[in-house]
C-alpha positions as YAML, in Angstrom:
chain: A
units: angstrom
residues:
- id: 1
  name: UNK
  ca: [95.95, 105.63, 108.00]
- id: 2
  name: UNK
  ca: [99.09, 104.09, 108.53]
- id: 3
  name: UNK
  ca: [102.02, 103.81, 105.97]
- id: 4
  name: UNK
  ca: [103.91, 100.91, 105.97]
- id: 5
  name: UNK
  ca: [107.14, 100.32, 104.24]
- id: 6
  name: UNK
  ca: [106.99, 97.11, 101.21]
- id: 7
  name: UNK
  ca: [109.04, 94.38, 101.85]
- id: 8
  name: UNK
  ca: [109.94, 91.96, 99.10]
- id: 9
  name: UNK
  ca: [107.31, 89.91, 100.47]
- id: 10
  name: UNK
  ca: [104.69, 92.78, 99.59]
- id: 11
  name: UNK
  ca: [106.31, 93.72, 96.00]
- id: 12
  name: UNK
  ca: [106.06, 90.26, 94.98]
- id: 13
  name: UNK
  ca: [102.72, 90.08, 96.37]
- id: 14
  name: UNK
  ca: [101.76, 93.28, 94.69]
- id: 15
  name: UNK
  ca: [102.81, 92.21, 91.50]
- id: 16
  name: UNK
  ca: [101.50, 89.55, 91.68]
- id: 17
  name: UNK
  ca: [97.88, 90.89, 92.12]
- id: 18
  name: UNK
  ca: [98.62, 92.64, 89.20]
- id: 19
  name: UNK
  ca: [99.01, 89.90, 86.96]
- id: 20
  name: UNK
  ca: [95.95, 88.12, 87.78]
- id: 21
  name: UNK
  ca: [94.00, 91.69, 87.46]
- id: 22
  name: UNK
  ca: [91.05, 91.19, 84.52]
- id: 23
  name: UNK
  ca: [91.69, 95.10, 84.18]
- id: 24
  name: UNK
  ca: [94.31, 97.54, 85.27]
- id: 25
  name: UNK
  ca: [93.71, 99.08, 88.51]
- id: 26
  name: UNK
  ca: [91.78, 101.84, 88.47]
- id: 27
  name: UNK
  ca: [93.32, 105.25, 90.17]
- id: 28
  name: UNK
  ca: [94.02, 104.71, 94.25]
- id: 29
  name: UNK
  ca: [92.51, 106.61, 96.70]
- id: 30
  name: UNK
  ca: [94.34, 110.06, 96.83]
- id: 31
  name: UNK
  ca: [95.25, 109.59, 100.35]
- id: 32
  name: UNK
  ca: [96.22, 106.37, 99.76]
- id: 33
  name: UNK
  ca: [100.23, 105.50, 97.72]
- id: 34
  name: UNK
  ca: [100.09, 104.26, 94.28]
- id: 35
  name: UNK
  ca: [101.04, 100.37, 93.51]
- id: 36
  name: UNK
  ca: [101.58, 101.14, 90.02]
- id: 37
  name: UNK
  ca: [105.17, 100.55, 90.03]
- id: 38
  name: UNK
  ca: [105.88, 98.56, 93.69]
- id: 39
  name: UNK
  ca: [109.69, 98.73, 95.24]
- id: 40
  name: UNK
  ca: [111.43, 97.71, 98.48]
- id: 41
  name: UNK
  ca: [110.91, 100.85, 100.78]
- id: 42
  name: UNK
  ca: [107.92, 102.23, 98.93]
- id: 43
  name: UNK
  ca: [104.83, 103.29, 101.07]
- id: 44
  name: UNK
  ca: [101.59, 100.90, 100.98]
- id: 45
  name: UNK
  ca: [98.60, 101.41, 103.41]
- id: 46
  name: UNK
  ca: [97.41, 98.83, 105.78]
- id: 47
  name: UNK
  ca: [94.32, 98.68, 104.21]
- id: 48
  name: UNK
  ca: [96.16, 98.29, 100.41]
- id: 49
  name: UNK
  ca: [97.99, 95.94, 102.48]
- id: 50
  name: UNK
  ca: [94.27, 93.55, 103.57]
- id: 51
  name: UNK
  ca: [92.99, 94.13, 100.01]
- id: 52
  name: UNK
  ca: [96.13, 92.62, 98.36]
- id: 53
  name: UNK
  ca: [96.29, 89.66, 101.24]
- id: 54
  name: UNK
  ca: [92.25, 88.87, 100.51]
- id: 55
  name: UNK
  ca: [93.31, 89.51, 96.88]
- id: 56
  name: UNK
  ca: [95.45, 86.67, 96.91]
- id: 57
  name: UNK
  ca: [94.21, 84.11, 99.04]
- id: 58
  name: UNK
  ca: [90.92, 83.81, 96.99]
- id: 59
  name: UNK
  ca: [92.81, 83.23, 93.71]
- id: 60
  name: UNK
  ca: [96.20, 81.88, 94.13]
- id: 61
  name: UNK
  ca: [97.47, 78.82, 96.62]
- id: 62
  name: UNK
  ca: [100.70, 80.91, 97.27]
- id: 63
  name: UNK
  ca: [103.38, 79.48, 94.64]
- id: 64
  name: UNK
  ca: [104.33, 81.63, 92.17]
- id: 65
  name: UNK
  ca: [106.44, 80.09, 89.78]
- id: 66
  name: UNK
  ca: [109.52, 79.05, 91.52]
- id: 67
  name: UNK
  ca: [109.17, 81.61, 94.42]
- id: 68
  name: UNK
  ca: [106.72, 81.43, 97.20]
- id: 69
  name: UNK
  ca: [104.20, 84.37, 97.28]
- id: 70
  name: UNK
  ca: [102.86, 84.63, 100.94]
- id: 71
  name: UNK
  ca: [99.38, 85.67, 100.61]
- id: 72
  name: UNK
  ca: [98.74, 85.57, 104.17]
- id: 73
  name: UNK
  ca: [98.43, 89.41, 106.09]
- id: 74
  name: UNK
  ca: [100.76, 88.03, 109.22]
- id: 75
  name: UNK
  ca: [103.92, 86.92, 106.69]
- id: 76
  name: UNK
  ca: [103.32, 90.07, 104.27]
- id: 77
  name: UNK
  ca: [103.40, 92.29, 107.69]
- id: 78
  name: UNK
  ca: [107.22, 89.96, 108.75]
- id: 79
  name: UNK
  ca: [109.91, 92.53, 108.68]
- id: 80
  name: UNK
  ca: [107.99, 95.69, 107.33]
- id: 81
  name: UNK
  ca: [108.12, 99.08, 109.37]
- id: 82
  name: UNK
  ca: [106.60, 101.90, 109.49]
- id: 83
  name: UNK
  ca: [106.66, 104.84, 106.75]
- id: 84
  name: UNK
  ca: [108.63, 107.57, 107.54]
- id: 85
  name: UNK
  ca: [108.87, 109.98, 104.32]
- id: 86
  name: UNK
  ca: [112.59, 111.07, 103.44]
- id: 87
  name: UNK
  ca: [113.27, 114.88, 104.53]
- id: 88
  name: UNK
  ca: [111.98, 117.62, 102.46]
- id: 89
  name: UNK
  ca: [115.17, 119.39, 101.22]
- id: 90
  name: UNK
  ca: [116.39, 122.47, 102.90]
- id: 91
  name: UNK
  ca: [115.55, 125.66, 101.45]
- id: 92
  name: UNK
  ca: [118.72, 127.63, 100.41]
- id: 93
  name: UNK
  ca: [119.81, 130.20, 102.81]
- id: 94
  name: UNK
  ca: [118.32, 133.79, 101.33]
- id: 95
  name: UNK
  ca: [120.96, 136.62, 101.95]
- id: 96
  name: UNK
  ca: [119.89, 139.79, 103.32]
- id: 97
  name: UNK
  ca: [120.69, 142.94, 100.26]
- id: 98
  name: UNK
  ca: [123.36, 144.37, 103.19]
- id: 99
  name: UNK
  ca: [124.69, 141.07, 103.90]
- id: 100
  name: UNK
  ca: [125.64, 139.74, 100.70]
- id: 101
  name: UNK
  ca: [126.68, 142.71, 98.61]
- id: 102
  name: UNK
  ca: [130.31, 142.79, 98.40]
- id: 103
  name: UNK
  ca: [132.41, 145.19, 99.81]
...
């Protein structure tokens, strides 16, 4: 699966999709991110990615108020990377009994 990063192409799309949702989502996939609460940077699968794109172009033509929503895959892909998780933090150093005691 790849993890690519949302755009504000893909949080407006997402939240969107949202609105127009008879019923709230029901829980993701659990290898799959949560769209519950979108952001720039957040992760959102490919495949999340095609469901929202299908989503949309069945139900909307694209405008969203005064912004335009792209609902097309090849302008929600425009400027998004790929994933990369931040760093898990670094364990504290743990000091050897003889090495920290004081002298």
């Amino acid at each position: 699966m790849v993890l690519l990063s949302m755009t504000p192409a893909i949080v407006a799309a997402v939240v969107r999709r949202q609105e127009l949702l008879e019923e709230p989502e029901k829980d993701h996939l659990e290898s799959e991110p949560s769209l519950t609460e979108p952001a720039v940077g957040k992760p959102i699968s490919h495949a999340q990615l095609i469901d929202v794109s299908k989503f949309l172009k069945e139900r909307v033509s694209g405008n969203y108020g005064d912004q335009h929503v792209p609902c097309h895959l090849n302008d929600l892909l425009r400027g998004s990377t790929i994933y990369i998780p931040p760093p898990k933090p670094k364990p504290e150093p743990v000091c050897a009994p003889f090495a920290c005691s004081e002298r």
